[in-house]
N, C-alpha and C positions, 0 to 999 in steps of 0.2 A: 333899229330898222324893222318896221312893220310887213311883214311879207303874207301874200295868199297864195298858197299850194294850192294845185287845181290835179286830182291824179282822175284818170279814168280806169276804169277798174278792169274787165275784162280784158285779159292780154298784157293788162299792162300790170296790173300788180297782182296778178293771177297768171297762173300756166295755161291756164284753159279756159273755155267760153261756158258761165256758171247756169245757162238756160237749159241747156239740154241735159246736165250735171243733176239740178236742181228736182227737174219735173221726172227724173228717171228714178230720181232718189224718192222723190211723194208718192208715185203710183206707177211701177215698172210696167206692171202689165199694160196701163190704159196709156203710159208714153209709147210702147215699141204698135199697139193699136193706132195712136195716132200720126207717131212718124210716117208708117206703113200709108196709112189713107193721105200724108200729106206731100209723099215725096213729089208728086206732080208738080203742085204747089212751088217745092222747094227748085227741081227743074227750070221751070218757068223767071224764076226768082232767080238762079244761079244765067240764064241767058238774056237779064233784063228786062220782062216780060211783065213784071211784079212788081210791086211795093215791097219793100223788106219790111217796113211797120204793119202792112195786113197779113204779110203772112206769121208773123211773129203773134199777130194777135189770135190770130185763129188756129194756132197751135197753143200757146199758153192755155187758152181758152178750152182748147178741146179737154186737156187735163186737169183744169182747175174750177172750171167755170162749175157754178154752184155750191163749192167748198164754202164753209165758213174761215174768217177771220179769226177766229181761235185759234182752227185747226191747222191752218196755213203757217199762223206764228209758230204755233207749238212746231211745226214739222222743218221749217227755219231756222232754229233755236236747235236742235236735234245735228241739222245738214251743217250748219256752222261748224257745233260740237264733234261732228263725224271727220269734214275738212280742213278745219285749221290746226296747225299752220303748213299744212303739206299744198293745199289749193293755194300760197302765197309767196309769189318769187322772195327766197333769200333776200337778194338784194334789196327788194322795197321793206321785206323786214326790218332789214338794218336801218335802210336810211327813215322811216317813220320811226322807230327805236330812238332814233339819235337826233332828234328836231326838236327843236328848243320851244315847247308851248307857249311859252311866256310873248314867245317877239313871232309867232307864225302862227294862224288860223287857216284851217287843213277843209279841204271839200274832196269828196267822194261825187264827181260827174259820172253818170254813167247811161247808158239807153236802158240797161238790164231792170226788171219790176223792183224798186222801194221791198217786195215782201222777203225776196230772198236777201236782199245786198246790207238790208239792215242791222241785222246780228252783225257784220265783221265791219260796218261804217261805228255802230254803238262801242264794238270792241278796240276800234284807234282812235274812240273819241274824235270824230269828225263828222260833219255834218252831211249828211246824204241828199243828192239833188239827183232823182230818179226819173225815168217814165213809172206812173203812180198805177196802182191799180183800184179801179172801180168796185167800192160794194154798197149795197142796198141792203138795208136790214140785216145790219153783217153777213152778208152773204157777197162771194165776189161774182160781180156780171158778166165776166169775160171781156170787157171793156176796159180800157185805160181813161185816167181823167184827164186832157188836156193833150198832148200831143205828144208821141215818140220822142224822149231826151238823146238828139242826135245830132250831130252837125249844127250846123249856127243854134238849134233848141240850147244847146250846150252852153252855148255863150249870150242866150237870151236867158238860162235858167239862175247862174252866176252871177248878172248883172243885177237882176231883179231880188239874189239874195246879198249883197253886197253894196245896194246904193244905200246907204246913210254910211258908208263904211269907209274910211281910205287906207289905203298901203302905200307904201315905196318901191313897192315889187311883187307882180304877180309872176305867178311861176307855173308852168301848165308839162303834166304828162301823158303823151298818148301812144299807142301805137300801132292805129290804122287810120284812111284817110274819113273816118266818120269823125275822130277826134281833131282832123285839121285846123276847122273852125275857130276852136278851142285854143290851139297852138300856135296860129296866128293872131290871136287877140292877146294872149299874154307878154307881158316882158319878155320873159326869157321860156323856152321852151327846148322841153326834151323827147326826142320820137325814139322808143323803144330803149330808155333809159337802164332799166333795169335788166334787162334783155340779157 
């Protein structure tokens, strides 16, 4: 029996949310500068007022934008080595530990950037479906290519890696209602599984 694991990552096979984790750990000083100038932003955004994809972007952006593609990996590869496996509930240890490669193909869904998520999607050997991030002559724009991986993105981004594919069971984790989407498209679904 051919099964697709669908996990979303933040919260759900993580303790904590790896954005604010990640950009504190590249550049402390120009994160606590940025939050600083964005709490407005974040206000606005906590009573509805906002997009959560522009303010996300324009915070990423205020601390990375410009960075090279090298520099980002390398600093990735570092933040991985720094967090794992303390940034990773037990529980989803186990159970990614104990899943039978042979009869299950694993996706890492997540909104979080492709540049941080991908060290610990390479590390369980599964396949990463991100919001991506934009560079120009290795240099990143502060921009994302394509759209916020969020809500139905999530289950447009799955489909579109999975059509020539079939299973007998797709299987979806989430645990906020951005991952809904997600968990009602699949077979069987788990909300805050690992919890």
């Amino acid at each position: 029996m051919k099964k697709l694991y669908c996990f979303d990552f933040d919260g759900t096979l993580t303790y904590k949310d790896t954005m604010f984790l990640f950009l504190k750990f590249y550049n402390r000083r120009k994160f606590y500068f940025s939050f600083v100038k964005h709490v407005p932003l974040f206000i606005l955004l906590k009573i509805n007022l906002l997009e959560a994809e522009k303010v996300k972007r324009s915070f990423i952006s205020s601390v990375l934008k410009g960075e090279t593609k090298n520099r980002i990996q390398q600093q990735a590869h570092l933040f991985f080595q720094k967090y794992y496996p303390e940034l990773i509930r037990r529980n989803a240890l186990d159970f990614i530990s104990g899943m039978d490669r042979e009869k299950v193909e694993s996706l890492i869904v997540t909104a979080s950037l492709d540049l941080w998520v991908q060290p610990f999607a390479d590390h369980f050997g599964m396949k990463l479906l991100a919001t991506n991030a934009e560079f120009k002559d290795d240099i990143f724009t502060g921009n994302f290519v394509g759209i916020n991986c969020n809500g139905d993105e999530k289950v447009n981004r799955i489909l579109e890696e999975i059509k020539d594919k079939q299973f007998d069971k797709t299987i979806a984790f989430g645990d906020t209602k951005a991952d809904q989407a997600m968990l009602n498209w699949a077979d069987e679904s788990h909300f805050r599984f690992f919890h």
